[in-house]
mmCIF file of the N, C-alpha and C atoms, coordinates in Angstrom:
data_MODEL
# 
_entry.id   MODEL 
# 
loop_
_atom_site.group_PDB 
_atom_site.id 
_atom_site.type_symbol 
_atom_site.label_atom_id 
_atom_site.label_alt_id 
_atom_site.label_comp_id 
_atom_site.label_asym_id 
_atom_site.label_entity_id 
_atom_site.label_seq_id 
_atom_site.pdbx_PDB_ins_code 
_atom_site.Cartn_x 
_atom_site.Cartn_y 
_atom_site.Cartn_z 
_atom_site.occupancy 
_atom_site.B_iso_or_equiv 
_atom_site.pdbx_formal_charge 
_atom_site.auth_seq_id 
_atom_site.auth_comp_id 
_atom_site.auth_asym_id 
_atom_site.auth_atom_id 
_atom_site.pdbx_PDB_model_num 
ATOM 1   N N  . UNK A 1 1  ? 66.917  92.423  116.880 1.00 0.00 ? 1  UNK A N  1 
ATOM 2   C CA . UNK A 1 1  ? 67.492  91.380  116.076 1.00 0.00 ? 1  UNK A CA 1 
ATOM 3   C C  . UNK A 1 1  ? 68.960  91.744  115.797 1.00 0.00 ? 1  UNK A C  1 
ATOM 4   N N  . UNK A 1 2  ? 70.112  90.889  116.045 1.00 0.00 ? 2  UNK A N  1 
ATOM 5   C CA . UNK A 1 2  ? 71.570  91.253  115.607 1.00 0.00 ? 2  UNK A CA 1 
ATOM 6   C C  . UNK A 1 2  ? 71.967  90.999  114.134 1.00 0.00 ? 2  UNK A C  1 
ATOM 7   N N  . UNK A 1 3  ? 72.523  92.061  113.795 1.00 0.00 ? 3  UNK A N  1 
ATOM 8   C CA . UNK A 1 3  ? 73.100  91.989  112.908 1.00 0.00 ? 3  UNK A CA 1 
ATOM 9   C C  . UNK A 1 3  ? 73.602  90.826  112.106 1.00 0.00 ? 3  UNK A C  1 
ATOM 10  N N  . UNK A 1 4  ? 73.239  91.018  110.556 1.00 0.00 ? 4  UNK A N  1 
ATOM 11  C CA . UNK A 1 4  ? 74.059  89.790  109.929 1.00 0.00 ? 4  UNK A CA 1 
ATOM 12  C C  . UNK A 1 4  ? 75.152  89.424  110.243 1.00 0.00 ? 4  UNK A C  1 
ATOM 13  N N  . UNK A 1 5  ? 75.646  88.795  110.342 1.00 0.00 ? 5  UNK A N  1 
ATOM 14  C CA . UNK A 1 5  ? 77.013  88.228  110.305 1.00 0.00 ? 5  UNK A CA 1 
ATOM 15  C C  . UNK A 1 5  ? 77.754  88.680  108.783 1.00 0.00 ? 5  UNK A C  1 
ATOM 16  N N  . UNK A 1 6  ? 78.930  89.214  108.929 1.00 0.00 ? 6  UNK A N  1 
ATOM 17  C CA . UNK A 1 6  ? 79.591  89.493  107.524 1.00 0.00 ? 6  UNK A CA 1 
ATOM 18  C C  . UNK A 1 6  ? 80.812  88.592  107.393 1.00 0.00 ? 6  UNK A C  1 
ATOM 19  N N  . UNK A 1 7  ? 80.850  88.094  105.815 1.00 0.00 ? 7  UNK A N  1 
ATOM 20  C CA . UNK A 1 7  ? 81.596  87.527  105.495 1.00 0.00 ? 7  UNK A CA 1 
ATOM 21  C C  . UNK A 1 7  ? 82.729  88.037  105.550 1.00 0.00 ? 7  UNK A C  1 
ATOM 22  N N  . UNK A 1 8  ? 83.792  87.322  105.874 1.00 0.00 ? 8  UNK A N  1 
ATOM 23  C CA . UNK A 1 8  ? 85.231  87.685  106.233 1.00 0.00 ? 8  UNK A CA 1 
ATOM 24  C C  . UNK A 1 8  ? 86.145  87.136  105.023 1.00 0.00 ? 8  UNK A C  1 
ATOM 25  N N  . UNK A 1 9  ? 86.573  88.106  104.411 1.00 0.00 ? 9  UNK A N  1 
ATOM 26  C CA . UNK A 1 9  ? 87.462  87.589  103.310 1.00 0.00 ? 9  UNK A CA 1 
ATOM 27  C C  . UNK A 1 9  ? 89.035  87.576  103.454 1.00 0.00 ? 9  UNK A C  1 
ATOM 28  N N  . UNK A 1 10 ? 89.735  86.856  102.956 1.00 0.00 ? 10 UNK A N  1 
ATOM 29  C CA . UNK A 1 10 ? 91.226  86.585  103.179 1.00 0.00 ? 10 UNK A CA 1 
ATOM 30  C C  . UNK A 1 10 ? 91.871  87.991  102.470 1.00 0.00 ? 10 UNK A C  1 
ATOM 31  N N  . UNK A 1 11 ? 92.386  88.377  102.106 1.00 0.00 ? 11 UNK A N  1 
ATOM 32  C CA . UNK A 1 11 ? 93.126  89.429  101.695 1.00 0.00 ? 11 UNK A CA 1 
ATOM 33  C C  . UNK A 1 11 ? 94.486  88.503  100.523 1.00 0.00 ? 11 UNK A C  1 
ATOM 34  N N  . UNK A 1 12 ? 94.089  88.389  99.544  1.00 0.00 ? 12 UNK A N  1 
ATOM 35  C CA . UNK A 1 12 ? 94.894  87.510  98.876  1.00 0.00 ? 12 UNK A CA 1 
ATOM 36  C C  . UNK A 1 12 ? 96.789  88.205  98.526  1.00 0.00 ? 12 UNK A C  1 
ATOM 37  N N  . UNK A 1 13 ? 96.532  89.677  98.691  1.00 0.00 ? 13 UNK A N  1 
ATOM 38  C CA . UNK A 1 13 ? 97.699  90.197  98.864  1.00 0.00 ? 13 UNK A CA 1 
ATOM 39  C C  . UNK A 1 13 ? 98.424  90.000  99.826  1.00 0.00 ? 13 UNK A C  1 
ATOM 40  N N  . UNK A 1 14 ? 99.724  89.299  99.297  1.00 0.00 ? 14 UNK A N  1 
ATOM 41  C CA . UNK A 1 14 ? 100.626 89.193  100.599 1.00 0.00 ? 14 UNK A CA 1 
ATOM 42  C C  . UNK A 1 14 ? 101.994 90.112  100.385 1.00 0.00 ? 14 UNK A C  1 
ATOM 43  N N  . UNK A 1 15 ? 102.568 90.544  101.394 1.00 0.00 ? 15 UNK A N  1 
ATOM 44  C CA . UNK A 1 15 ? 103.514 91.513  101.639 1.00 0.00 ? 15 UNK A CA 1 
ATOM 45  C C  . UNK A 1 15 ? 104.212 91.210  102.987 1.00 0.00 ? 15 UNK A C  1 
ATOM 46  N N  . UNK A 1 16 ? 105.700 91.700  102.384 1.00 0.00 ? 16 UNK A N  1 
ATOM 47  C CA . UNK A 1 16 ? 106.918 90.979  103.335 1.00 0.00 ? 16 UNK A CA 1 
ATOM 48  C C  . UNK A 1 16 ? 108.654 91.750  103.399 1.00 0.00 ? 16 UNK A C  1 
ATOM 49  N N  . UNK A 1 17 ? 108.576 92.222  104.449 1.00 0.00 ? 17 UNK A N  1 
ATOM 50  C CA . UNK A 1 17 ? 110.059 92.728  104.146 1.00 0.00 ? 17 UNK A CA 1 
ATOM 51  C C  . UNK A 1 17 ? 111.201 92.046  104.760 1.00 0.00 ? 17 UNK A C  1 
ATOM 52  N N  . UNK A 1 18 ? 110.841 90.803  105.001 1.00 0.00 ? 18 UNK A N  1 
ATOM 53  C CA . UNK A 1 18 ? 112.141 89.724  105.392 1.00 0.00 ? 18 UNK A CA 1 
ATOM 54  C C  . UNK A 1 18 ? 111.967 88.684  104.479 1.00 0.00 ? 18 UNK A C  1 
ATOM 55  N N  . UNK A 1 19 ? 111.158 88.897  103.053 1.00 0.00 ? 19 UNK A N  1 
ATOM 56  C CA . UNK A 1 19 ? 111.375 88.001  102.152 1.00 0.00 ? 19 UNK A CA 1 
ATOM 57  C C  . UNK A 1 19 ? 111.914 88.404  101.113 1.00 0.00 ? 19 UNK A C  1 
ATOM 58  N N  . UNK A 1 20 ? 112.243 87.612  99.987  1.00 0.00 ? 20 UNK A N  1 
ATOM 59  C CA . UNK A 1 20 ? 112.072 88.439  99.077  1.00 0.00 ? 20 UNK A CA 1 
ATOM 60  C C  . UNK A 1 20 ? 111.164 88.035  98.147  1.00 0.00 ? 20 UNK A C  1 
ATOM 61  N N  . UNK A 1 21 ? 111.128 89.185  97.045  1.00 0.00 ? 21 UNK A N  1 
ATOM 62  C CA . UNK A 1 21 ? 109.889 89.418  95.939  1.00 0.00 ? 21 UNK A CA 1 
ATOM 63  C C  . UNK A 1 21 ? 110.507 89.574  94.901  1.00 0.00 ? 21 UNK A C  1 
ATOM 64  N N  . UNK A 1 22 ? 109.508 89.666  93.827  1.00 0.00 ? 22 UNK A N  1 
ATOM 65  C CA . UNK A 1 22 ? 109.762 89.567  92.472  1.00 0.00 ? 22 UNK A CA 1 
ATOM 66  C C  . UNK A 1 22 ? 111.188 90.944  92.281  1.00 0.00 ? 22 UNK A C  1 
ATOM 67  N N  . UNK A 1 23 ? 110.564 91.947  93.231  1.00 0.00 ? 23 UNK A N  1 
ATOM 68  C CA . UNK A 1 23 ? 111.049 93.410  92.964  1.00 0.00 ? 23 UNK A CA 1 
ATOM 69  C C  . UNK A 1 23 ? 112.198 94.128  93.933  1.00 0.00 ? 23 UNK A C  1 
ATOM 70  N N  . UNK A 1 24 ? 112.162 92.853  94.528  1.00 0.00 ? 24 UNK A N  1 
ATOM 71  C CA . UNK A 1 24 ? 113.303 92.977  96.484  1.00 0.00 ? 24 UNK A CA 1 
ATOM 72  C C  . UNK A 1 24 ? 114.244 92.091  96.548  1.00 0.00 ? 24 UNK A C  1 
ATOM 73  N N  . UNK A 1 25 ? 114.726 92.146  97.534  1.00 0.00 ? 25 UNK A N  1 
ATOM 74  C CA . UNK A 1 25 ? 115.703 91.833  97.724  1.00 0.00 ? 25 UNK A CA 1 
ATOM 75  C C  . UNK A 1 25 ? 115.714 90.762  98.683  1.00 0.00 ? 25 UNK A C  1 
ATOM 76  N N  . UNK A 1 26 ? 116.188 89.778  99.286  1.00 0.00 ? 26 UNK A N  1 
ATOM 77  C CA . UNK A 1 26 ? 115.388 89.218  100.491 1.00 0.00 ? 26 UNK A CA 1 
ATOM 78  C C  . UNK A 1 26 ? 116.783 90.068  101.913 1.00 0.00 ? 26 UNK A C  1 
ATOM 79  N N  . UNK A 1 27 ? 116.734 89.615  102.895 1.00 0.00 ? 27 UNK A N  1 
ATOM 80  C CA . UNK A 1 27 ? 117.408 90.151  104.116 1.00 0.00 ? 27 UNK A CA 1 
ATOM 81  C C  . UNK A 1 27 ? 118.756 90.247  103.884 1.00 0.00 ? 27 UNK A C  1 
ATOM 82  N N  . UNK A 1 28 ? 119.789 88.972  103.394 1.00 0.00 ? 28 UNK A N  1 
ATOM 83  C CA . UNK A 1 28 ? 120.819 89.229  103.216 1.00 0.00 ? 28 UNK A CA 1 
ATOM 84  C C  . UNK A 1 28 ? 121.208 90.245  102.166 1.00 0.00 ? 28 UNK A C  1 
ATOM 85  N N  . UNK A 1 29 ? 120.356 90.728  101.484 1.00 0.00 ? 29 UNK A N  1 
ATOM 86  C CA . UNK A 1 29 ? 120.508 91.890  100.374 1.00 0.00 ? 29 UNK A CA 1 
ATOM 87  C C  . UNK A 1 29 ? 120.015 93.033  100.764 1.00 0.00 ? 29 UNK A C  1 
ATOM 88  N N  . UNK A 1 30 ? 119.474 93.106  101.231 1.00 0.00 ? 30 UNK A N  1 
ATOM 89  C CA . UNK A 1 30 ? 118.755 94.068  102.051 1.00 0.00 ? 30 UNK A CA 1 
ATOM 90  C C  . UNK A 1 30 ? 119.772 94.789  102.971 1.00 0.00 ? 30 UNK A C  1 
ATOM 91  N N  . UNK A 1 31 ? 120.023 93.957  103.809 1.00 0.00 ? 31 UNK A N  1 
ATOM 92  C CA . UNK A 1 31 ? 121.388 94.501  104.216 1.00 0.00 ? 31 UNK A CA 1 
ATOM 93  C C  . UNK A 1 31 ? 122.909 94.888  103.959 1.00 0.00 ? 31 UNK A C  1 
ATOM 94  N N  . UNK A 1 32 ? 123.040 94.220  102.742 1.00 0.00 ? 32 UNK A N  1 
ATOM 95  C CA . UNK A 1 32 ? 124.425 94.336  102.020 1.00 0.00 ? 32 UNK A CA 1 
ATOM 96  C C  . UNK A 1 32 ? 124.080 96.249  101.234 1.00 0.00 ? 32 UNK A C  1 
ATOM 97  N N  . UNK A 1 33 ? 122.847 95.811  100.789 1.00 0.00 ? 33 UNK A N  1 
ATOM 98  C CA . UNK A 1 33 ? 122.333 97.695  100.142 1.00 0.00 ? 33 UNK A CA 1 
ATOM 99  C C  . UNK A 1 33 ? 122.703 98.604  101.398 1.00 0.00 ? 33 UNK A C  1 
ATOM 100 N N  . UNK A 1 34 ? 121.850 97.998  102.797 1.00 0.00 ? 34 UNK A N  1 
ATOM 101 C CA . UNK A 1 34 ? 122.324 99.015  103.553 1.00 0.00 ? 34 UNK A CA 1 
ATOM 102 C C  . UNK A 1 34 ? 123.584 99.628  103.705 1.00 0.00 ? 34 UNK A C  1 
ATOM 103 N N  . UNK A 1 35 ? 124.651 98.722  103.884 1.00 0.00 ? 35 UNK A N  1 
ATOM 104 C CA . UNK A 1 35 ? 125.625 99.039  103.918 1.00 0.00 ? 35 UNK A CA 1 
ATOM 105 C C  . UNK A 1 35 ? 126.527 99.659  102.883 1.00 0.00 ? 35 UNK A C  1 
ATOM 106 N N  . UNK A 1 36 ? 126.253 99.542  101.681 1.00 0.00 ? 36 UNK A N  1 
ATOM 107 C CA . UNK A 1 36 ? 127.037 99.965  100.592 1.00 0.00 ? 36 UNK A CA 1 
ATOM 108 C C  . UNK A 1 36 ? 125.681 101.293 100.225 1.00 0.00 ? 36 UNK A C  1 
ATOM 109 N N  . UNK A 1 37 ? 124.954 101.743 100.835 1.00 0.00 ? 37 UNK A N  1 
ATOM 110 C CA . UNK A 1 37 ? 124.051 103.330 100.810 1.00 0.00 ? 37 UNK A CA 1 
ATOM 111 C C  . UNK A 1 37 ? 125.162 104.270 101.989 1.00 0.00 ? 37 UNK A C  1 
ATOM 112 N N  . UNK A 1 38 ? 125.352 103.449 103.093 1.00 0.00 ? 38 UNK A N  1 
ATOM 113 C CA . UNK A 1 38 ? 125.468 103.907 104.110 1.00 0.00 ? 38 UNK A CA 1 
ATOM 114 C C  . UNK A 1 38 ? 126.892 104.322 104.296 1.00 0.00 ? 38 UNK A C  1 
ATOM 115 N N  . UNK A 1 39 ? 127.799 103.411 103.604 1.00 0.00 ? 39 UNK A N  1 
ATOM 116 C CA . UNK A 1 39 ? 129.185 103.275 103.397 1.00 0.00 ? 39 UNK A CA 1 
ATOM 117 C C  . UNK A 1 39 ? 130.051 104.946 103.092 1.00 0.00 ? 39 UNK A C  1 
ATOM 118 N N  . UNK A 1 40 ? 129.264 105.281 101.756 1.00 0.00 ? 40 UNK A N  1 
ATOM 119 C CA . UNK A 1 40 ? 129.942 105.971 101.124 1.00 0.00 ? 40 UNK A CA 1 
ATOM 120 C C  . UNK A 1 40 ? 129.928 107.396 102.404 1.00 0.00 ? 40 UNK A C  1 
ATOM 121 N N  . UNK A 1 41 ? 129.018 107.721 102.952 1.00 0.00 ? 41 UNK A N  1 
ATOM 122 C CA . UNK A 1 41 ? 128.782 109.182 104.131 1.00 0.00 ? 41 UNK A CA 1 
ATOM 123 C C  . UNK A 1 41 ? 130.229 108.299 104.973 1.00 0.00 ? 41 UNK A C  1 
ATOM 124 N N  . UNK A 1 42 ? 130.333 107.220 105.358 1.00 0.00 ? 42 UNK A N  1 
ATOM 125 C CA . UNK A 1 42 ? 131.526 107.299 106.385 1.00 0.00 ? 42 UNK A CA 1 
ATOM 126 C C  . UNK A 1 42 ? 132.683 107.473 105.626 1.00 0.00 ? 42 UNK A C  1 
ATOM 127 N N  . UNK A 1 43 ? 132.713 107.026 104.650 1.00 0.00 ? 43 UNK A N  1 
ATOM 128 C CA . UNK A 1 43 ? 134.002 107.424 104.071 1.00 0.00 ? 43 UNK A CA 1 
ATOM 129 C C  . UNK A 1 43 ? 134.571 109.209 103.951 1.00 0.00 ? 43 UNK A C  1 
ATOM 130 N N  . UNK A 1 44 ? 133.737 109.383 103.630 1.00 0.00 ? 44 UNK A N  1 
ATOM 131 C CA . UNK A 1 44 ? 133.058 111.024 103.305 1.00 0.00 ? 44 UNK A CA 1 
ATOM 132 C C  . UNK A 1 44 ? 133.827 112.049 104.597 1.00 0.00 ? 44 UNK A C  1 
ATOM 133 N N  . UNK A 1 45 ? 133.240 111.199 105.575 1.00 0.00 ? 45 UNK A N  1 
ATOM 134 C CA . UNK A 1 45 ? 133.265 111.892 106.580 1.00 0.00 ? 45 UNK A CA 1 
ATOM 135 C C  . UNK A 1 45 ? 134.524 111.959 107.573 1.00 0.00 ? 45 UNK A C  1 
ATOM 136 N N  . UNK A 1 46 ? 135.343 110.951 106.583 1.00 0.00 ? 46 UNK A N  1 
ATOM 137 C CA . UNK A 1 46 ? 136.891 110.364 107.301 1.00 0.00 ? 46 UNK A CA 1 
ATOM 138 C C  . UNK A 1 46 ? 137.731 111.296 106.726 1.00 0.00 ? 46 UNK A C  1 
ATOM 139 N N  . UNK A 1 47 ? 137.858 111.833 105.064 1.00 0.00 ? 47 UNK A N  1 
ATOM 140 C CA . UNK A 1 47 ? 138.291 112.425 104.476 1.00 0.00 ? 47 UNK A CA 1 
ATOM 141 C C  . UNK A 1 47 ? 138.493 113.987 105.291 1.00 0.00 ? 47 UNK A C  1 
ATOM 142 N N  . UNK A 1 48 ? 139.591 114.477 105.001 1.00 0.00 ? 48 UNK A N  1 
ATOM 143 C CA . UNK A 1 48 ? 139.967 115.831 105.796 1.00 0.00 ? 48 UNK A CA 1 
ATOM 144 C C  . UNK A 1 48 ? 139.423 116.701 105.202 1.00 0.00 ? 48 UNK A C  1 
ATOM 145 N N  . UNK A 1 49 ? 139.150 118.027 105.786 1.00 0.00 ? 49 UNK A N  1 
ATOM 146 C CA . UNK A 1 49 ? 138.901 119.147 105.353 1.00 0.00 ? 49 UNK A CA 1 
ATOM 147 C C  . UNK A 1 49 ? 137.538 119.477 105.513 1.00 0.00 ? 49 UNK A C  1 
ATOM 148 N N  . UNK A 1 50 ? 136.653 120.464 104.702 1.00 0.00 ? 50 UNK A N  1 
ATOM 149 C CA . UNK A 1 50 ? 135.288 120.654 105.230 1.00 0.00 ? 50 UNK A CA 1 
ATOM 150 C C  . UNK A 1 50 ? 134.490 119.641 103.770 1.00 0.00 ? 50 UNK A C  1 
ATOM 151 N N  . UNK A 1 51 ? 135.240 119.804 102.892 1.00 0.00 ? 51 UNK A N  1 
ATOM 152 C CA . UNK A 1 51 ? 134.868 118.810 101.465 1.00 0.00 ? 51 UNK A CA 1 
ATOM 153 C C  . UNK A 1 51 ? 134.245 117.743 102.003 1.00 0.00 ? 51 UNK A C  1 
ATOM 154 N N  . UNK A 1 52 ? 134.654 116.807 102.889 1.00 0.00 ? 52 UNK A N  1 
ATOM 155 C CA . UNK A 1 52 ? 134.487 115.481 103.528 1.00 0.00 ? 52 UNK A CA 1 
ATOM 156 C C  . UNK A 1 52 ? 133.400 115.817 104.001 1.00 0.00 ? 52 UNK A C  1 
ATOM 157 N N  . UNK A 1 53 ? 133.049 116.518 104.747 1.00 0.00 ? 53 UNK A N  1 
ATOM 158 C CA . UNK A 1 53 ? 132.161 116.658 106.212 1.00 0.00 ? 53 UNK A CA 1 
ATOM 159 C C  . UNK A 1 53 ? 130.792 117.337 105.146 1.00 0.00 ? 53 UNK A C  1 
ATOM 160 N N  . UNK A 1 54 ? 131.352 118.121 104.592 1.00 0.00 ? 54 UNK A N  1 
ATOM 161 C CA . UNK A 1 54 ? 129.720 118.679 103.843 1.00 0.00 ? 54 UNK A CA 1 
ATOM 162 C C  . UNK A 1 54 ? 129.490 117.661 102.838 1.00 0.00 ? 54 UNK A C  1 
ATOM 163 N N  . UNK A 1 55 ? 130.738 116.949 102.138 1.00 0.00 ? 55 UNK A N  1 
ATOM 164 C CA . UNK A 1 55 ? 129.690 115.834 101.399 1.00 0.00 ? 55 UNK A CA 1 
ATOM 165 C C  . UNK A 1 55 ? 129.055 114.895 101.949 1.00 0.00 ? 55 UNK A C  1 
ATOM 166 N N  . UNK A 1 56 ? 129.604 114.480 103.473 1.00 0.00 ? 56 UNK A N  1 
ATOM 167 C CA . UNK A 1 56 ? 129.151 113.098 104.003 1.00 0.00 ? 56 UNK A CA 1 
ATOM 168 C C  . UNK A 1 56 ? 126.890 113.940 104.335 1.00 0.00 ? 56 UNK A C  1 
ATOM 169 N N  . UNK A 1 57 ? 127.713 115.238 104.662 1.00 0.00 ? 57 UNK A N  1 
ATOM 170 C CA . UNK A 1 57 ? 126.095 115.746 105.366 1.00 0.00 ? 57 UNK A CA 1 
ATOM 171 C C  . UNK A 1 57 ? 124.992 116.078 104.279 1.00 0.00 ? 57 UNK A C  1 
ATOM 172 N N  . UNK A 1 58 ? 125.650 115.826 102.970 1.00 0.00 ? 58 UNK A N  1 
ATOM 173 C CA . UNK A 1 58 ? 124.426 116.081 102.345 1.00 0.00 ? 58 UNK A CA 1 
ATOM 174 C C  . UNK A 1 58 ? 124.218 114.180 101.632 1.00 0.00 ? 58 UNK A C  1 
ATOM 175 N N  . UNK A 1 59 ? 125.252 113.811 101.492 1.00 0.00 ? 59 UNK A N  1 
ATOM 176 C CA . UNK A 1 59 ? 124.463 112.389 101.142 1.00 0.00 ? 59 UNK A CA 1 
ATOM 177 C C  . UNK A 1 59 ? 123.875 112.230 102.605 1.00 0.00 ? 59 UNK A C  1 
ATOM 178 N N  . UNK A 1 60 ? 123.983 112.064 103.415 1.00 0.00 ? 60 UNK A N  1 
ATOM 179 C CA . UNK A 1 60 ? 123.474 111.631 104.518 1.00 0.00 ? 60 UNK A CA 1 
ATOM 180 C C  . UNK A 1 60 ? 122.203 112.114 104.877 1.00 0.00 ? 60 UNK A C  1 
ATOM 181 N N  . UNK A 1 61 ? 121.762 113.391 104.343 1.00 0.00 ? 61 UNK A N  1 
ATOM 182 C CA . UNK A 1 61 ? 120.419 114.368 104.407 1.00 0.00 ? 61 UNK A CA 1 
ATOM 183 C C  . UNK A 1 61 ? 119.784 113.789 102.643 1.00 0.00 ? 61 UNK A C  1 
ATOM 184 N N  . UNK A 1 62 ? 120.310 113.603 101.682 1.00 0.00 ? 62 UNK A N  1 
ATOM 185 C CA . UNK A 1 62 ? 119.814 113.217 100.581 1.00 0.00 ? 62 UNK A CA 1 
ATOM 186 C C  . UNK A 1 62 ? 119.359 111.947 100.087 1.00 0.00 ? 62 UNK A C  1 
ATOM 187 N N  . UNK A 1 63 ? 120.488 111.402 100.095 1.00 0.00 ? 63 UNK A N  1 
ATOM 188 C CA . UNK A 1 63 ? 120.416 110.175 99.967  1.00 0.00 ? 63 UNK A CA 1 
ATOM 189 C C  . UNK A 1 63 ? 120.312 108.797 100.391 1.00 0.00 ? 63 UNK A C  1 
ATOM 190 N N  . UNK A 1 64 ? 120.671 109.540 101.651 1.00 0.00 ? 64 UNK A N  1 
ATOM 191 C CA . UNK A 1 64 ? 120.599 107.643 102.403 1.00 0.00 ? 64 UNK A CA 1 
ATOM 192 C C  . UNK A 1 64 ? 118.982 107.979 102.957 1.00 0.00 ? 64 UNK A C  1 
ATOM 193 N N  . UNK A 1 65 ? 118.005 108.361 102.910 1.00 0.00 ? 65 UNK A N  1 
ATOM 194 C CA . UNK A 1 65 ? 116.990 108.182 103.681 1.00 0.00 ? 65 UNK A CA 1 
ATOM 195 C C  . UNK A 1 65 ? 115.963 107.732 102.003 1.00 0.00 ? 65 UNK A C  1 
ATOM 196 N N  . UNK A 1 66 ? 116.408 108.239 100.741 1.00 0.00 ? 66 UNK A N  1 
ATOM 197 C CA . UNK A 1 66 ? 115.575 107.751 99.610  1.00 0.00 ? 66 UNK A CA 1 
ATOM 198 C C  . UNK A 1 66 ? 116.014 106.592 99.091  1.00 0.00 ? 66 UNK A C  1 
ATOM 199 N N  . UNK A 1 67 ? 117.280 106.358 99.788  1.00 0.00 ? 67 UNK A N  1 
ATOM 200 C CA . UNK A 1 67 ? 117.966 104.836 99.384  1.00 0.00 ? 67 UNK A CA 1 
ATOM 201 C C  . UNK A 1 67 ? 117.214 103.665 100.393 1.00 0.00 ? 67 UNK A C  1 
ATOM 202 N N  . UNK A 1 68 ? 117.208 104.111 101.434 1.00 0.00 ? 68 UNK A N  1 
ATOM 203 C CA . UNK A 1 68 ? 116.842 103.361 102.786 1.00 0.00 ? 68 UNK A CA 1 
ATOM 204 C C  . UNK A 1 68 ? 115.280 102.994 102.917 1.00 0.00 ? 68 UNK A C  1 
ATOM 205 N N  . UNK A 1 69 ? 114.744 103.703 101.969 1.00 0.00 ? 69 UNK A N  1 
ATOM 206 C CA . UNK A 1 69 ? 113.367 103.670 102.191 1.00 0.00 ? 69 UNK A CA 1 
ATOM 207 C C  . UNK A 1 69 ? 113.175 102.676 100.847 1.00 0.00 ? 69 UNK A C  1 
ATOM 208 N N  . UNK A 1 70 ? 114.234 102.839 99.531  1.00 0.00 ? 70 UNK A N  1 
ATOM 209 C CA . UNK A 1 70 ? 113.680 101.984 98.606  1.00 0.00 ? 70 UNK A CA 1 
ATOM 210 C C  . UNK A 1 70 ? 114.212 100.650 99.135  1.00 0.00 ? 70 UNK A C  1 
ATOM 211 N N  . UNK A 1 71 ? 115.106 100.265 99.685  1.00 0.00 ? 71 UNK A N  1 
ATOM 212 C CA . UNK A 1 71 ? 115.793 99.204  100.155 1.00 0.00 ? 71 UNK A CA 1 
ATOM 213 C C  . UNK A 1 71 ? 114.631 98.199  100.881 1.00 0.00 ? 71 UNK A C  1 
ATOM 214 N N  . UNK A 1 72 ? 114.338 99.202  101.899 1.00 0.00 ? 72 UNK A N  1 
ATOM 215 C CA . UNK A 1 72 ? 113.365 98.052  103.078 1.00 0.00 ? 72 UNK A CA 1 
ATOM 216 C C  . UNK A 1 72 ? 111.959 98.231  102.888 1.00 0.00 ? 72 UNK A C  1 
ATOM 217 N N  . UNK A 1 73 ? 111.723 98.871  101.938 1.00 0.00 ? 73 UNK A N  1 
ATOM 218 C CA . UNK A 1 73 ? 110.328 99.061  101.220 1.00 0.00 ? 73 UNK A CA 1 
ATOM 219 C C  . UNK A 1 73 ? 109.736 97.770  101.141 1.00 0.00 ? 73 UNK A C  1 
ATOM 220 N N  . UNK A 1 74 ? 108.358 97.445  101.740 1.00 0.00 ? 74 UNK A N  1 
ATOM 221 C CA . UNK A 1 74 ? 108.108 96.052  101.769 1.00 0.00 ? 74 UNK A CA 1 
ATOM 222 C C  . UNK A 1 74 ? 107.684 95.509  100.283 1.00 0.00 ? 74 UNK A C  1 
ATOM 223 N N  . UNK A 1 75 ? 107.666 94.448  99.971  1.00 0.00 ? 75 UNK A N  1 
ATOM 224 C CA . UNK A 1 75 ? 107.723 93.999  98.381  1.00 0.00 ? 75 UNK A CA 1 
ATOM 225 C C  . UNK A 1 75 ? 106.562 92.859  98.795  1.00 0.00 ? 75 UNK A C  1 
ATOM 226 N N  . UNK A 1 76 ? 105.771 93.078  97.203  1.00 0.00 ? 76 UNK A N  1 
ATOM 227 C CA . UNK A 1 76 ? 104.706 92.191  97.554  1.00 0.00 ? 76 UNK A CA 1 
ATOM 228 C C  . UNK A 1 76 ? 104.857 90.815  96.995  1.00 0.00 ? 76 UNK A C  1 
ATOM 229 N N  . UNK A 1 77 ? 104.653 89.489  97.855  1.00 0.00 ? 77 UNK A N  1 
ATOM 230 C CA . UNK A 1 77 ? 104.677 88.305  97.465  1.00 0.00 ? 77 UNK A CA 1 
ATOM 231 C C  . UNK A 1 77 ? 104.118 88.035  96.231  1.00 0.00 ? 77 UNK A C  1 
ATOM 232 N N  . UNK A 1 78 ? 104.622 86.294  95.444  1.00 0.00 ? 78 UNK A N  1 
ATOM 233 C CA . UNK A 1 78 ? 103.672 85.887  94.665  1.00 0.00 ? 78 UNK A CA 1 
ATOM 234 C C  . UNK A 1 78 ? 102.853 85.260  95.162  1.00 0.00 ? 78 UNK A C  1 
# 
């Protein structure tokens, strides 16, 4: 004899990272963050001397990957 058949339920949670949410940003913001996370290491890194180059390498090892991750972090619909 086969198996019951199981009910299939919708998943009423919805989640989206090309929208936005209560808590996000939608794409055009999303990307404007990128760029103003990402901004400051090139500047960093234009600046002369080793000052420039070790600050761009530690925001760039620090910060842009905990910025980048809260940025495009998917946000859940209403």
């Amino acid at each position: 004899m086969p198996p019951a058949p199981r009910e299939v339920t919708a998943d009423p949670r919805r989640y989206s990272r090309t929208r936005s949410s209560p808590t996000t940003f939608g794409p055009v913001g999303r990307v404007i963050a990128t760029v103003v996370i990402v901004g400051p290491a090139v500047v960093m890194a234009l600046l002369p001397g080793m000052a420039g180059v070790a600050g761009a390498a530690m925001w760039t090892v620090l910060i842009v990957p905990w910025g980048l991750r809260d940025v495009w972090r998917r946000g859940r619909l209403r």
